[in-house]
C-alpha positions in Angstrom: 0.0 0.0 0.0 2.8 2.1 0.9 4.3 1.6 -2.4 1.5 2.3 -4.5 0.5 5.7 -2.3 4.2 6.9 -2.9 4.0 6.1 -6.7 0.8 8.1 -7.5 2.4 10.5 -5.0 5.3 10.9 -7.8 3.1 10.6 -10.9 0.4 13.5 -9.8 3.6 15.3 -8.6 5.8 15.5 -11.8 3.0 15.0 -14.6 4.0 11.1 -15.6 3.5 7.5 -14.9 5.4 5.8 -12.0 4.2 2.5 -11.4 4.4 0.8 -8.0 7.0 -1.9 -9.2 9.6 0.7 -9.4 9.4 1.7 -6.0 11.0 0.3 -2.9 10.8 1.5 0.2 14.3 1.4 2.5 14.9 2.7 5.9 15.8 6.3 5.2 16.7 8.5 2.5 20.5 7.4 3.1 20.1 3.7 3.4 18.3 4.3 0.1 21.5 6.4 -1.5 23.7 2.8 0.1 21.8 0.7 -1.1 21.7 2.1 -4.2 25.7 2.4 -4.4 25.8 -1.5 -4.1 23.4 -2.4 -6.0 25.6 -0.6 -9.0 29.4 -0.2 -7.8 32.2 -2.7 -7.6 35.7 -1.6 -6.0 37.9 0.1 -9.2 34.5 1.6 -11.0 34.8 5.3 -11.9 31.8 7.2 -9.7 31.5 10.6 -10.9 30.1 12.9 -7.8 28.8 16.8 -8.6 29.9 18.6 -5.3 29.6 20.5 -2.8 27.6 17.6 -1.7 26.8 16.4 1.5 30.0 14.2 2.8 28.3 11.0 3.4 26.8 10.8 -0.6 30.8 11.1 -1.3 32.1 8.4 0.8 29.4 5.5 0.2 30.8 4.6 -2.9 34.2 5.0 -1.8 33.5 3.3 0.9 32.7 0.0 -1.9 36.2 0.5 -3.0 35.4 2.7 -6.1 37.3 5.4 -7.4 35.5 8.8 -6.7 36.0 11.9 -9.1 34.5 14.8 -8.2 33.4 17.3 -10.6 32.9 21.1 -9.1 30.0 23.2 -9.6 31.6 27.4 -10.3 30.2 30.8 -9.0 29.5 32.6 -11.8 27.2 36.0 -11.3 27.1 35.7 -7.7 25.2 32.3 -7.9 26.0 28.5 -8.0 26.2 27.1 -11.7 27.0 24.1 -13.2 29.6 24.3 -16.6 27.6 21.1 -18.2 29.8 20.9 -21.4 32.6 20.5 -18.9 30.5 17.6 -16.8 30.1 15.6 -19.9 34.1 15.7 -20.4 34.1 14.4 -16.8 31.5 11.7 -17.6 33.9 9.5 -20.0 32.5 6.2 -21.5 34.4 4.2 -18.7 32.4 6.1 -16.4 29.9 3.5 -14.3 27.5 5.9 -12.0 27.4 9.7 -12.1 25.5 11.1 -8.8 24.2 14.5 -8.4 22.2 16.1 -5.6 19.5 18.9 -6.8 18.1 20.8 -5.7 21.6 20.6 -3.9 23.0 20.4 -0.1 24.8 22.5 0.7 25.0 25.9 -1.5 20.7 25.4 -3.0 21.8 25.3 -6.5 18.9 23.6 -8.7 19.8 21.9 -11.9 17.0 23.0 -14.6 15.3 20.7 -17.0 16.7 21.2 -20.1 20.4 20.7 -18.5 19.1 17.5 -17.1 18.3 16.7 -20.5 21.5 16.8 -21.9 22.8 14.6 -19.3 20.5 11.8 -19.2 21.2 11.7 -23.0 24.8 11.5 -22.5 25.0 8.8 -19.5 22.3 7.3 -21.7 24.9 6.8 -24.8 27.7 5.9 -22.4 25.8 3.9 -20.5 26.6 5.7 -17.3 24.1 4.9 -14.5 22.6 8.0 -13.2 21.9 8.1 -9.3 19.6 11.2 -8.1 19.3 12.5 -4.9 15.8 14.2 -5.2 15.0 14.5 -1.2 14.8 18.7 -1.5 13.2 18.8 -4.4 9.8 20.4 -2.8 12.2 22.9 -0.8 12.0 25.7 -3.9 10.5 28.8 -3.9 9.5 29.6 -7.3 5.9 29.1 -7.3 6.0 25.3 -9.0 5.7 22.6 -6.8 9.1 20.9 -7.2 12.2 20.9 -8.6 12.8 19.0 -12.3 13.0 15.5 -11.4 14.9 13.0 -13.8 12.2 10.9 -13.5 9.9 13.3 -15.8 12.9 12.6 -18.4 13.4 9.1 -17.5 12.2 6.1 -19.2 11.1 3.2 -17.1 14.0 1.2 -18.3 16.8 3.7 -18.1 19.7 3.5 -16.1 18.3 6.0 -13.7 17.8 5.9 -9.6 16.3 8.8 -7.9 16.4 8.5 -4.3 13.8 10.1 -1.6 12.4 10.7 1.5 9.5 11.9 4.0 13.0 13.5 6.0 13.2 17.1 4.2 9.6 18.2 2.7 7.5 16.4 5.3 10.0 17.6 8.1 9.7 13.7 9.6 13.7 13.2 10.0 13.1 10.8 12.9 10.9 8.6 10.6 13.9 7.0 8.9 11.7 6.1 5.9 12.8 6.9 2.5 12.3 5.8 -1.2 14.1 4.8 -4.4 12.8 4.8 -8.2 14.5 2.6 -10.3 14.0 0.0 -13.5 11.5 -2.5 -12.3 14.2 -5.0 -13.7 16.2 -4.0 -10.6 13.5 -4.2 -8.0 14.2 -8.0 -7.0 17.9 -7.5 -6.1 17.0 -4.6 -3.8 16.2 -6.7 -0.3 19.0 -8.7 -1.2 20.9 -6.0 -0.7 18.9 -4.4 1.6 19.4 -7.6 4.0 23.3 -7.0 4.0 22.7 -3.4 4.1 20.8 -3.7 7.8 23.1 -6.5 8.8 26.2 -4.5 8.5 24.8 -1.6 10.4 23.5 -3.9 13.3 27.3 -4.2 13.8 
């Protein structure tokens, strides 16, 4: 039930179809950006990470052994901007996961639609896994009612993850209950990983 209230949640939300097969549910938005990491990253893979970001976004996949590059969003005018000809230089072919946080913690910036285009086509051609941190995306103040989600970009079968959570526009942080949207091809390895996940932390 849970599952199916989240995924007509998303689909009034951003104007599309999410069906309840692409959602499972984790144990906070982080466990969800974790379990996400394993499900896609062996030690040695190239993770591409847009930062500032918050630090623990950085160090799960390092943590898994990967090799972490970190591509830098500029100040230009006074406000946070990202140079995206320069991100797709960064994203090279033997690139595995990109993962970018908008709208972003720390510095707010917000990545607009037509930018997220660009880079779902090229991680699409490379085939770079996207991973999407979409927890603030209701914390904007432009009169819409979120940010530009991936998902609205997204086909159901892309190499796409956006992650969630009731944590930031539901103000529930002690819930520990968050969300992932991903190919409903990689639904069924999700507990598996989810089982190791809570294991390791019961440490």
């Amino acid at each position: 039930a849970l599952r199916e209230a989240i995924s007509a949640y998303q689909s009034r939300l951003h104007g599309i179809a999410i069906s309840p097969d692409r959602i499972a549910v984790t144990g906070s938005g982080v466990s969800a950006l974790m379990i996400a990491d394993q499900l896609l990253v062996s030690p040695g893979d190239r993770v591409v990470i847009m930062t500032p970001i918050w630090p623990n976004i950085a160090e799960a996949p390092r943590l898994l052994g990967a090799n972490v590059v970190r591509h830098p969003l500029t100040v230009q005018n006074g406000r946070w901007a990202l140079d995206v000809d320069s991100l797709l230089e960064t994203l090279t072919p033997n690139t595995r996961l990109f993962i970018l946080n908008a709208p972003n913690n720390p510095t707010g910036f917000t990545l607009d639609q037509q930018s997220q285009r660009v880079i779902l086509e090229h991680c699409r051609k490379h085939g770079i896994w996207l991973l999407s941190d979409e927890v603030y995306e209701r914390l904007i103040y432009d009169g819409t009612p979120a940010a530009p989600s991936m998902l609205a970009l997204a086909e159901p079968e892309d190499r796409v993850i956006a992650v969630n959570s009731f944590s930031k526009a539901w103000r529930m942080t002690g819930w520990r209950l968050g969300w992932m949207t991903l190919p409903p091809a990689l639904l069924p390895d999700v507990p598996k990983v989810e089982r190791v996940h809570v294991t390791i932390n019961d440490l």
